[in-house]
C-alpha positions as CSV (number, residue, x, y, z in Angstrom):
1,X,-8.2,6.8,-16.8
2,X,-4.8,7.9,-16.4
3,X,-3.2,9.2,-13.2
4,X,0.2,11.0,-12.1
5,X,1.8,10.4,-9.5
6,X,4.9,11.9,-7.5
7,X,7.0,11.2,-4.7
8,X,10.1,13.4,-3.5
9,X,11.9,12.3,-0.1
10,X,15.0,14.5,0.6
11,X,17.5,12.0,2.9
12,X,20.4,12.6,5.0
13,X,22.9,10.0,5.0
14,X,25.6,9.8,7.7
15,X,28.2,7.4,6.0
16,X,28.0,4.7,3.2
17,X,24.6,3.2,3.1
18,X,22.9,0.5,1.5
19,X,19.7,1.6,0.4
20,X,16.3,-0.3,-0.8
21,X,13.2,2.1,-2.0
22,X,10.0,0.8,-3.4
23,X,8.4,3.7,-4.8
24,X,7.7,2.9,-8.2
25,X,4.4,1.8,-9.5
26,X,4.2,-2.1,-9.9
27,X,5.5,-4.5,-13.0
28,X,2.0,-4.5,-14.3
29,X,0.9,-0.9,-14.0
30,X,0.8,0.0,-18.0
31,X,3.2,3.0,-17.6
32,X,3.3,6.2,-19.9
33,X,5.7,8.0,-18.6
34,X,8.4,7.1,-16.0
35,X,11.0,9.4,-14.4
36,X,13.3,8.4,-11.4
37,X,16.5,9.8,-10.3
38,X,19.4,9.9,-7.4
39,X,21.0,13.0,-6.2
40,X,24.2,13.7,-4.3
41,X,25.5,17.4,-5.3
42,X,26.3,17.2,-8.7
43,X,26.9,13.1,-8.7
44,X,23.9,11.0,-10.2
45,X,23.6,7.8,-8.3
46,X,22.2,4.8,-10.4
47,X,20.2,1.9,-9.0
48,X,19.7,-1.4,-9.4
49,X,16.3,-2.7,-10.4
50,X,15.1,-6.1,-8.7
51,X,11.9,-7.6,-9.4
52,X,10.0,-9.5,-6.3
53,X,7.8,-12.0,-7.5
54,X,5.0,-10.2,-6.4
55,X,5.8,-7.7,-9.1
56,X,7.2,-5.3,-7.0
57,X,10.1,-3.2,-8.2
58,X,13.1,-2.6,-5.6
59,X,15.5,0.1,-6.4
60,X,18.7,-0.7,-4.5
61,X,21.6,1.9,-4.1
62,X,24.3,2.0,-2.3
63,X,24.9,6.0,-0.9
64,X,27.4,7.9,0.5
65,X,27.4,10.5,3.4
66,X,25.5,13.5,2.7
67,X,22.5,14.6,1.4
68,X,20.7,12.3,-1.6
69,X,17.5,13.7,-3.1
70,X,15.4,10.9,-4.8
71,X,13.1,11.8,-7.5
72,X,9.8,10.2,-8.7
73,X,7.3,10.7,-11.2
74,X,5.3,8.6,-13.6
75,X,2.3,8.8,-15.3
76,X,0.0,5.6,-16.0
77,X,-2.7,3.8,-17.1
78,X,-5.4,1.4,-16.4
79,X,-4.4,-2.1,-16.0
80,X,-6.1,-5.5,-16.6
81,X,-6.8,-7.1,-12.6
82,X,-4.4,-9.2,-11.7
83,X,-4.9,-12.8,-12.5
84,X,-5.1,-15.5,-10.4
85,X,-2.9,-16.2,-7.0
86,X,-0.4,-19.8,-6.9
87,X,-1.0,-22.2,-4.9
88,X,2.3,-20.9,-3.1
89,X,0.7,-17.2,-3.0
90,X,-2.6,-18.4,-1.6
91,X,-0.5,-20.5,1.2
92,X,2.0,-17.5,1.9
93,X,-1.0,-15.6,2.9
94,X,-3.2,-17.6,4.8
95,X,-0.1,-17.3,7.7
96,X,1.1,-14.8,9.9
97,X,3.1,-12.3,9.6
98,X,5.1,-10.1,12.1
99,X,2.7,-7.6,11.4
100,X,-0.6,-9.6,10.3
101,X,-0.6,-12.2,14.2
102,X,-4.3,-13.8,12.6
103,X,-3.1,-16.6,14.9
104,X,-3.2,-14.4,18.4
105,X,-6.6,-12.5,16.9
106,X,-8.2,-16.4,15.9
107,X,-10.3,-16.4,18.6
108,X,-12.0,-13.5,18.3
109,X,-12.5,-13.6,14.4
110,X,-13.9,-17.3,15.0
111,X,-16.3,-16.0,17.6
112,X,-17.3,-12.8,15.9
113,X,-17.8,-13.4,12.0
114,X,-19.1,-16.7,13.0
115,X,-20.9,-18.5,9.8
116,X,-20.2,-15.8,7.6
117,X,-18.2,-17.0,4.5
118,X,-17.3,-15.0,1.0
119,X,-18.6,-11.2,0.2
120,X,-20.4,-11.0,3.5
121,X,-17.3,-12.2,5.4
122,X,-15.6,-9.7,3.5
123,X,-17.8,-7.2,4.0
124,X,-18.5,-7.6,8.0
125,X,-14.5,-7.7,8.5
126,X,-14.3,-4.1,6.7
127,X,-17.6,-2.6,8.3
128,X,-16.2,-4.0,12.2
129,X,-12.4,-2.4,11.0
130,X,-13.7,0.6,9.6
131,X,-16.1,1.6,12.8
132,X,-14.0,0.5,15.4
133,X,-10.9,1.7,14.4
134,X,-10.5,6.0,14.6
135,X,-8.1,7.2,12.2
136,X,-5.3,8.7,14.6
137,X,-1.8,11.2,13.2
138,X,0.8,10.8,15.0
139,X,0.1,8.0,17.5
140,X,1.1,4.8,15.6
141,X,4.6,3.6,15.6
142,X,6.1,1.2,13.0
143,X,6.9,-1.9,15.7
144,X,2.7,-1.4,16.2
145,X,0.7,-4.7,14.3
146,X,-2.8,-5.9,13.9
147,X,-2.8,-7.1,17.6
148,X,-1.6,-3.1,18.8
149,X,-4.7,-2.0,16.8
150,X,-7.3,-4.1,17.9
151,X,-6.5,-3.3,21.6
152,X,-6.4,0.6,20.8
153,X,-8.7,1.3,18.3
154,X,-6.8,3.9,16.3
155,X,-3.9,4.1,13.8
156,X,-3.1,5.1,10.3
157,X,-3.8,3.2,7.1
158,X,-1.0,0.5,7.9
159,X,-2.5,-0.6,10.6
160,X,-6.1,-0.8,9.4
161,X,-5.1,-2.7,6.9
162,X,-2.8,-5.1,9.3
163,X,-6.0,-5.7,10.9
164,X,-7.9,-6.5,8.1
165,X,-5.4,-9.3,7.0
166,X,-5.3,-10.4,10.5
167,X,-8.7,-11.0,10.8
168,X,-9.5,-12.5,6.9
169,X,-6.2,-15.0,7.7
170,X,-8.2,-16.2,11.0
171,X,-11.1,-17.3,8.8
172,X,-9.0,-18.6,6.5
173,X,-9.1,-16.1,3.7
174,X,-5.5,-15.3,1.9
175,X,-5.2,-11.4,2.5
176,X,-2.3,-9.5,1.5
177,X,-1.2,-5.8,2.4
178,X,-0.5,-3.9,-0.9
179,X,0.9,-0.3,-1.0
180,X,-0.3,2.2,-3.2
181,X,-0.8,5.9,-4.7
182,X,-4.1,7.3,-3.6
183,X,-5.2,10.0,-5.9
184,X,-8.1,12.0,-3.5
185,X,-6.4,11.2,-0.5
186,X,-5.9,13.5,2.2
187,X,-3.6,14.1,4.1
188,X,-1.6,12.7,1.1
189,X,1.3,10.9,1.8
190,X,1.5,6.7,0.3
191,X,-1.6,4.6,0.8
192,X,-2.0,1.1,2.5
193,X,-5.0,-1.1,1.8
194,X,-6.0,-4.8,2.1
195,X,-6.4,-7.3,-0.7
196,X,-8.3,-10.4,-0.3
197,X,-8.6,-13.6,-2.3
198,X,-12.2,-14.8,-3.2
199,X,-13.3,-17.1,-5.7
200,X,-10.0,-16.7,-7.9
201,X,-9.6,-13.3,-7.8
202,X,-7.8,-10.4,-5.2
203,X,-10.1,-7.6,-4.2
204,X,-9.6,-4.3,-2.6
205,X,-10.0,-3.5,1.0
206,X,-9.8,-0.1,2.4
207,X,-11.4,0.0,5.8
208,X,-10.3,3.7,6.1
209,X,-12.9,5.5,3.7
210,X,-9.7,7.8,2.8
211,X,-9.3,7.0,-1.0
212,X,-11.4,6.0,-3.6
213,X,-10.6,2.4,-5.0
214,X,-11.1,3.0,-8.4
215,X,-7.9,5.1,-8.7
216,X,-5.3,3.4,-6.7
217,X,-1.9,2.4,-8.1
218,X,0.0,-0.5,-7.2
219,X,3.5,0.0,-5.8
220,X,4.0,-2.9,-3.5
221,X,2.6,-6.3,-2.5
222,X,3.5,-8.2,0.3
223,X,3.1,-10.4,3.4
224,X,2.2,-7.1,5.5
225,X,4.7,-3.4,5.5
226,X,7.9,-5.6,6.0
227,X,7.7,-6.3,2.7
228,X,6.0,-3.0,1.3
229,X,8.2,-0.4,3.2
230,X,9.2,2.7,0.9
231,X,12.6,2.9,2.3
232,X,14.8,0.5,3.9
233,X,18.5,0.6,4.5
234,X,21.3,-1.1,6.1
235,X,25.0,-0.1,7.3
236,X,24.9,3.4,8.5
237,X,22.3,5.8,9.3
238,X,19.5,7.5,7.6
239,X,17.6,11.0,8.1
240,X,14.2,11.8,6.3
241,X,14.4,15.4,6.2
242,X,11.3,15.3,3.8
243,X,9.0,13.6,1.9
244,X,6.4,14.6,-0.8
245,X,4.0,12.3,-2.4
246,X,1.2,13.4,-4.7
247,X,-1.2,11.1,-7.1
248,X,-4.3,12.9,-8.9
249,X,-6.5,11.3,-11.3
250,X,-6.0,13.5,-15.1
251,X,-8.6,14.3,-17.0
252,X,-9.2,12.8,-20.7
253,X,-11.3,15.5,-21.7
254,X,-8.9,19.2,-20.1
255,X,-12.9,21.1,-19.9
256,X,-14.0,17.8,-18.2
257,X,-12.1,18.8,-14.5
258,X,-15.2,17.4,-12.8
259,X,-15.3,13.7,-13.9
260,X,-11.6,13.9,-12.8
261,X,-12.0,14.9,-9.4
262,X,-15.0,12.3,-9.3
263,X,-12.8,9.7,-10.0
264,X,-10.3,10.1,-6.6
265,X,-13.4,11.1,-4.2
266,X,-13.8,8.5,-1.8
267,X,-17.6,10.1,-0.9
268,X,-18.5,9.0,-4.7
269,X,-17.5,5.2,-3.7
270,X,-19.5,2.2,-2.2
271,X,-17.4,0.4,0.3
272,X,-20.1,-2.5,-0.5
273,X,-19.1,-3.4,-3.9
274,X,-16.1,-5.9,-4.7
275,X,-13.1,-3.9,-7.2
276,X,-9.7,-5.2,-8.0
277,X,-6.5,-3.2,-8.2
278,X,-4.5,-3.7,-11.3
């Protein structure tokens, strides 16, 4: 199954910046085609590529004042699962994070998914995530964390899956926070989901319902969105005048349009079953 995705931000720099994007699609996403640029005028600004050793690709420029239009596209592949977490990877995440506080949620993890261990641990954390948590525009802020969502109940997919870490940490699970292109999603825009570590092995976990798991693309992995974020920068300011991201599943057969569209709806999906994201 192949799938294209996009991303086009349009910034507004007001002096000499030192910029850091991770928007392209992970080390080990078998890529097919690959197309990234930097704009200023007629100038072509050229990054630097640094590898985290979560496999995430950084793309650090430094800009000047004025408008810089960044360019994405690739088209790509399935991938074999990632393979097994260190023992460093698997310690990393079983601590909190600024975002990801399972120490100040302990208590209530402990007392609520008391005795359950495994899939159904895994399973009751999404299920209490996705049902008490409403899906909210507009409202969340980037300083909110895991904490800020479990005391009001709403947020975008950051935050549900801050919770989700939170909560998995607290029983002793090593989550991670992994962002992603979500083909099917709506409103589009870059996807955030949970990924857990049972019995060797990370698993997907999307308490929102907004994407299908099947067709998500790896762009980031990290402690929580301090170490995901699409754009940071340091030394000067930064407007985001715009942003466009699109991802859509393609279709092998072009007559086949239906198999396609089956493949990034999240109705089609059981929230039950335990996937991995390549």
């Amino acid at each position: 199954m192949q799938r294209k995705v996009t991303a086009e931000l349009d910034l507004e720099l007001g002096s000499s910046v030192d910029l850091i994007l991770q928007i392209a699609v992970a080390r080990a996403v078998p890529i097919v085609h690959e197309r990234l640029s930097f704009t200023q005028g007629d100038q072509v600004r050229t990054a630097t590529e640094i590898l985290d050793p979560a496999g995430s690709r950084l793309h650090r420029l430094q800009g000047e004042a004025g408008p810089l239009h960044v360019r994405y596209e690739a088209v790509v592949a399935d991938a074999a699962p990632t393979g097994p977490a260190s023992e460093l990877e698997t310690i990393a995440y079983l601590r909190p994070s600024r975002y990801c506080q399972s120490d100040e949620v302990f208590a209530q993890a402990r007392r609520q998914f008391r005795g359950l261990s495994g899939r159904e641990l895994l399973a009751a954390v999404d299920d209490f995530v996705a049902t008490s948590t409403t899906y909210t525009l507009g409202l969340s802020q980037g300083t909110d964390s895991a904490v800020t969502t479990l005391n009001t109940g709403q947020g975008v997919c950051r935050d549900y899956a801050h919770l989700v870490i939170a909560l998995l940490r607290a029983m002793d699970v090593p989550a991670r926070y992994t962002a992603c292109y979500a083909p099917g999603l709506r409103p589009m825009d870059f996807h955030a989901v949970a990924e857990a570590y049972l019995d060797g092995a990370w698993y997907v976990v999307d308490a929102t319902r907004l994407a299908n798991r099947r067709s998500l693309v790896r762009i980031a992995s990290g402690r929580d969105a301090a170490d995901c974020a699409f754009l940071s920068f340091y030394g000067g300011y930064v407007g985001l005048d715009r942003m466009q991201v699109d991802a859509w599943v393609l279709s092998e057969d072009p007559a086949d349009t239906a198999a396609a569209a089956a493949a990034s709806d999240p109705a089609v999906e059981d929230p039950s079953l335990l996937l991995q994201l390549a």
